[in-house]
C-alpha positions as CSV (number, residue, x, y, z in Angstrom):
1,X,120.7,-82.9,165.1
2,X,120.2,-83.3,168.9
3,X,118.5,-80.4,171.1
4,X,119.6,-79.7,174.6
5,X,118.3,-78.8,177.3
6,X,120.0,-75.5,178.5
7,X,119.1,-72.0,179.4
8,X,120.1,-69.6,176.9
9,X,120.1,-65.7,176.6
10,X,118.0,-63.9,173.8
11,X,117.5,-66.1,170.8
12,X,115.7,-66.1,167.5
13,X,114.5,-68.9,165.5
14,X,117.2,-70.6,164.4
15,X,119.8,-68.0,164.9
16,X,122.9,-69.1,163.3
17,X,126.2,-67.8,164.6
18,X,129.5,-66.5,163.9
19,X,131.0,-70.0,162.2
20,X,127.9,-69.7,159.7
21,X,128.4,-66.2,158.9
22,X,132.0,-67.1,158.1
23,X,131.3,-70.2,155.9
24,X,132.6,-72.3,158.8
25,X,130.8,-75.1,159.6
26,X,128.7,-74.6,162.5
27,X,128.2,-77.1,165.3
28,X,125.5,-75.7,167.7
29,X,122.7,-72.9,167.8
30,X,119.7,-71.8,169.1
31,X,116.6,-73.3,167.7
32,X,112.8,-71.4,167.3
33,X,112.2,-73.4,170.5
34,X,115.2,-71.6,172.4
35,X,117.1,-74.5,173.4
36,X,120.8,-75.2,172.1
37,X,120.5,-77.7,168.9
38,X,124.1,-79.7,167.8
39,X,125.2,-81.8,165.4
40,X,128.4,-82.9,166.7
41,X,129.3,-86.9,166.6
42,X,130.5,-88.8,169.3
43,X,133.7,-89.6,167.2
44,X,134.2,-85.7,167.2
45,X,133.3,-84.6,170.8
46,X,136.3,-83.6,172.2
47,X,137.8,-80.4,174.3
48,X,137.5,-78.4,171.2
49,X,133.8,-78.0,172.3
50,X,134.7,-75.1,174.3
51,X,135.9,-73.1,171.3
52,X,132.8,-74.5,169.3
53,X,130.2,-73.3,171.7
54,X,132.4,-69.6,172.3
55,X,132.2,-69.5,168.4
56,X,128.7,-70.2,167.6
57,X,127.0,-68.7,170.5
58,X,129.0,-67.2,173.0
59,X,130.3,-64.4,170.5
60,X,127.3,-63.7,168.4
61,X,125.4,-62.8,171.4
62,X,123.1,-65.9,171.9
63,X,124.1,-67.6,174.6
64,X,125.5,-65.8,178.0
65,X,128.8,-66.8,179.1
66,X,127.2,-67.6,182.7
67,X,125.8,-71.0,180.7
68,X,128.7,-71.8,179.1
69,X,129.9,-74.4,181.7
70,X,126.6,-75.9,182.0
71,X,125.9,-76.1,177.9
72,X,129.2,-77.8,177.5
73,X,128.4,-79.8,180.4
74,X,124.6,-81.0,178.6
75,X,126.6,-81.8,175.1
76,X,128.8,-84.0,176.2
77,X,126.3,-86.0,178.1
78,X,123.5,-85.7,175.3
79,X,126.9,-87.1,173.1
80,X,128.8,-88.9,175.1
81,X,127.2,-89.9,178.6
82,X,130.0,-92.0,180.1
83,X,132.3,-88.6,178.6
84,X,135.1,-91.4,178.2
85,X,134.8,-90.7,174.1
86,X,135.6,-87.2,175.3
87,X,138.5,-87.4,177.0
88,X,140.0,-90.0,174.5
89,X,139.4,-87.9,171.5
90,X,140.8,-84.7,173.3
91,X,143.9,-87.0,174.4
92,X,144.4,-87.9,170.9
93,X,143.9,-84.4,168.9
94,X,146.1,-83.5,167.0
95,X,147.6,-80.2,167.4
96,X,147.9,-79.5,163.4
97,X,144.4,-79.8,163.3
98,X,143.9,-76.4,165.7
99,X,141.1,-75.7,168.0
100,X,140.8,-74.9,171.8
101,X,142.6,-78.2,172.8
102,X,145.5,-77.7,170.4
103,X,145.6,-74.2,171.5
104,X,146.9,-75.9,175.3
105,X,149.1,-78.2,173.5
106,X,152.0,-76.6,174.1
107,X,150.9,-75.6,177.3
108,X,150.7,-78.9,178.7
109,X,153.8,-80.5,177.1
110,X,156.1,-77.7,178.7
111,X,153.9,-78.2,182.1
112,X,154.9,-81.9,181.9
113,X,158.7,-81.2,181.1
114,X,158.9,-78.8,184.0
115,X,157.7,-81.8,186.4
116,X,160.7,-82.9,188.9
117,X,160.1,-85.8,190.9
118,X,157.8,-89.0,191.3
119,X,154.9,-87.0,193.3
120,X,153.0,-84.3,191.7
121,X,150.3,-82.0,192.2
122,X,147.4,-80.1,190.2
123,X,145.4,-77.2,191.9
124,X,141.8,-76.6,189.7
125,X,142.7,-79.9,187.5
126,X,139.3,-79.0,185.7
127,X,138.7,-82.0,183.6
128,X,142.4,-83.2,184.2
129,X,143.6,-83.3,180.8
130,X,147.2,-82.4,182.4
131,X,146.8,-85.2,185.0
132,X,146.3,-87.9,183.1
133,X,149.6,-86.8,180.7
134,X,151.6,-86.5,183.8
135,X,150.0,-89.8,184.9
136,X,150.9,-91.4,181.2
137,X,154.5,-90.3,181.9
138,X,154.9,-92.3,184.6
139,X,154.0,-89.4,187.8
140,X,152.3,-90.2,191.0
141,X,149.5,-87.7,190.3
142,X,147.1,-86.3,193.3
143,X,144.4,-83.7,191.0
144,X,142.4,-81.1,193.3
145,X,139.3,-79.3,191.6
146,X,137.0,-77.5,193.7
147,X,133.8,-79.3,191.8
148,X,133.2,-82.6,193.7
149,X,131.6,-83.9,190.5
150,X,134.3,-83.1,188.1
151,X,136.9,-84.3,190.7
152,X,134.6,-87.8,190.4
153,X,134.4,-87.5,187.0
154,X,138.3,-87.4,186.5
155,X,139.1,-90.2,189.2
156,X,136.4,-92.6,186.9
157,X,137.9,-91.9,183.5
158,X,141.5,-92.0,184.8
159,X,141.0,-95.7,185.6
160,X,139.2,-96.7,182.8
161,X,141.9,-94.9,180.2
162,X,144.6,-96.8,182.3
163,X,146.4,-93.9,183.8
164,X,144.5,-93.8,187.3
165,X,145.0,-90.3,189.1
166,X,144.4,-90.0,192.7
167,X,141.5,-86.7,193.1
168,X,140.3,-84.4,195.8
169,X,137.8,-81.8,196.0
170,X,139.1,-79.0,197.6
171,X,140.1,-75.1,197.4
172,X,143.8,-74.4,195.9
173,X,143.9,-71.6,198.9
174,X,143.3,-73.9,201.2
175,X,144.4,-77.4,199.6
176,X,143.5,-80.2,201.6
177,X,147.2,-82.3,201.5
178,X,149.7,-82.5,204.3
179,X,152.7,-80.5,203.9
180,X,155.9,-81.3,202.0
181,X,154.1,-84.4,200.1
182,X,154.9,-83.8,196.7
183,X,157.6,-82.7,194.7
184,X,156.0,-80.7,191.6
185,X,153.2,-78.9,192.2
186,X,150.7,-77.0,189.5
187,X,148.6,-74.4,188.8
188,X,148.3,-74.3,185.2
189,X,145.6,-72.0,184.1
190,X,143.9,-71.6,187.3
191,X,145.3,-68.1,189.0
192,X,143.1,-66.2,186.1
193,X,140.1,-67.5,187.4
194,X,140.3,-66.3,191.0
195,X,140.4,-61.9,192.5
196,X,143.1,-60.4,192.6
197,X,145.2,-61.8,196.3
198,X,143.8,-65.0,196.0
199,X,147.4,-65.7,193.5
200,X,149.2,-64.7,197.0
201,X,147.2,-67.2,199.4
202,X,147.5,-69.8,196.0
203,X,151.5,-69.8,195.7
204,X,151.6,-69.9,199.9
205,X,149.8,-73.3,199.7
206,X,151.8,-74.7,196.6
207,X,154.9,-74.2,198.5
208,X,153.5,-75.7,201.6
209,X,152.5,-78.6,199.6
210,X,156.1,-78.8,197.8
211,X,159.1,-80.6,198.3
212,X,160.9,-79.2,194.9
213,X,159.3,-77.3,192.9
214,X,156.1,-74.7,192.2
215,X,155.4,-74.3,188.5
216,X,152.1,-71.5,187.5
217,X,151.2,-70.8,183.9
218,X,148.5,-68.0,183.1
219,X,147.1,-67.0,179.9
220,X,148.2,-63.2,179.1
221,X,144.9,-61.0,178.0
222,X,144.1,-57.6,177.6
223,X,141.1,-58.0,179.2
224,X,139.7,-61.3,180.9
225,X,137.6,-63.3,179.2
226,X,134.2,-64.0,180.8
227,X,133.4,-66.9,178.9
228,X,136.4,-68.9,180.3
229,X,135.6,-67.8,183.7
230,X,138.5,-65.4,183.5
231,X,137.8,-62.5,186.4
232,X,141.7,-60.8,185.9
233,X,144.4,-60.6,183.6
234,X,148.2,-61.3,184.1
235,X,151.7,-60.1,182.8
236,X,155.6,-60.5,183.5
237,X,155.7,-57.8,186.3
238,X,152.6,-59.7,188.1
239,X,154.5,-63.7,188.2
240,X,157.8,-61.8,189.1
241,X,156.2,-59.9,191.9
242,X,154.7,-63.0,193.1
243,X,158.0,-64.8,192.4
244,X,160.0,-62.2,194.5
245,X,157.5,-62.5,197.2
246,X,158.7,-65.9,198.0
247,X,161.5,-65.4,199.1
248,X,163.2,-68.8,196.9
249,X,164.7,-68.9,193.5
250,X,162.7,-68.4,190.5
251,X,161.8,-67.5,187.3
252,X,159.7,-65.5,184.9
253,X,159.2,-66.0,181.3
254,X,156.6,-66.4,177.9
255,X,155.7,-69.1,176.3
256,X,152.0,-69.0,174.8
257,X,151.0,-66.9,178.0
258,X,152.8,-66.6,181.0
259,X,155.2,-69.1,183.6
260,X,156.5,-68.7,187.0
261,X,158.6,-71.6,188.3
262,X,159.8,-71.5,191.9
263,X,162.9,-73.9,193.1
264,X,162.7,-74.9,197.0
265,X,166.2,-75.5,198.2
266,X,167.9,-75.0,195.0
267,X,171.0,-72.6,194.3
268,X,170.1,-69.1,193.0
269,X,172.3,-68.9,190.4
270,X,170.6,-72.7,188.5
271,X,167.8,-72.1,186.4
272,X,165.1,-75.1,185.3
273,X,165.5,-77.0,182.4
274,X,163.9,-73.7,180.0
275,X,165.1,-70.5,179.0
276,X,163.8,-67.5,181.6
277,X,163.9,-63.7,181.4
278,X,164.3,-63.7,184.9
279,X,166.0,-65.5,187.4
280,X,166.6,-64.2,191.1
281,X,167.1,-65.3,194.7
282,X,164.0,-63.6,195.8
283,X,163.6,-61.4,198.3
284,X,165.3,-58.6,196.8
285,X,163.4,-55.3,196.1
286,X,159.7,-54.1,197.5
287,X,157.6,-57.0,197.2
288,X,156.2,-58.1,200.3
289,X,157.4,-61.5,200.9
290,X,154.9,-64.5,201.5
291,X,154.2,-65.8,204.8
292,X,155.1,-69.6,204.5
């Protein structure tokens, strides 16, 4: 049982939360001295903390989700300082087993079967679990996160788990990488995090930065979810709009939230290598096409 040091909203002596009152086990809550108290292992520590700490605290009303980011941040270290435990364990989860990193499973295979070419590109990488799989299947991978430290963090781990990822810090409205240099570029989970018209100036630099292709995936929500960061939601009629906006081939479709693919240079009437809704040259209709 291990205490960290992080600030937390209201709290009672040991306040248990919404895993206890289920008969779940609990991983983390608020002790009599208000600080967040775990007992999580480091052969345990893995992405799946998010979910844990959303569970136990987040939802009962304990902890704000403006400290989420930085009481994740103080478990890991408090667990696992050199975080490489961490990432292994999240690399290695199985998705039968559920949680918060089997919940992007699915999310990061199809991401990695979408990729076309040698050179690839993540926009808000965040930790860089999809990095380092595109960089285990044999990509060039260059990972942008506008944290410096997390775009450190990844860099170091990459290299020591043997799948070395080139990282930047930069803004994915303004990304710091010449023109035309690689040939898949992401933005997997990132456009929900950013105001509405940001996903405009987004997609502009992904097909600045993109010789082939332009691939976004967004969670759908009915509302966003503060204690992921999430300041908007998405659905179908928002990627096609920014799809048609373009000006290029694309398409539109659901699978465990929401994907808009964009083909530079390739015939209207191919589609990419999964089933799509939509499919159109772009252009067509009243959205207001992208300045490229």
């Amino acid at each position: 049982m291990t205490p960290c040091r992080t600030p937390v909203a209201t709290a009672a002596p040991s306040v248990e939360g919404a895993a206890a009152r289920r008969g779940v086990r609990q991983r983390l809550w608020i002790d009599a001295d208000g600080r967040v108290r775990h007992r999580i292992r480091r052969g345990e520590i893995s992405n799946d903390l998010a979910g844990w700490i959303a569970d136990d605290l987040v939802a009962p009303g304990l902890l704000e989700p403006a400290a989420f980011e930085e009481t994740f941040v103080a478990v890991v270290r408090d667990v696992d300082p050199a975080w490489t435990a961490f990432f292994r364990n999240t690399l290695a989860h199985d998705p039968e087993h559920g949680g918060t990193t089997a919940g992007m499973a699915p999310v990061h295979r199809r991401a990695t079967e979408l990729a076309v070419g040698p050179d690839v590109v993540e926009l808000g990488c965040c930790f860089g679990f999809l990095s380092l799989r595109l960089a285990a299947a044999g990509h060039r991978v260059t990972a942008v996160d506008l944290v410096p430290g997390t775009a450190r963090l990844l860099a170091s781990v990459s290299r020591t788990l043997g799948t070395p990822v080139t990282t930047l810090a930069g803004d994915a409205r303004r990304v710091p990488i010449a023109g035309g240099s690689a040939d898949t570029v992401f933005a997997v989970h990132l456009l929900e995090h950013l105001p509405r018209g940001s996903d405009a100036a987004v997609i502009v630099e992904m097909l600045r930065v993109a010789r082939q292709r332009v691939v976004v995936a967004v969670p759908f929500e009915d509302e966003p979810n503060p204690t992921w960061g999430h300041v908007r939601t998405f659905d179908l009629a928002d990627l096609d709009a920014l799809g048609m906006a373009t000006g290029l081939p694309y398409t539109v479709d659901d699978h465990h939230g929401g994907w808009l693919v964009v083909d530079r240079g390739r015939p209207a009437t191919s589609a990419p290598r999964v089933a799509a809704v939509k499919c159109r040259p772009g252009g067509v209709g009243g959205a207001k096409p992208l300045r490229i």
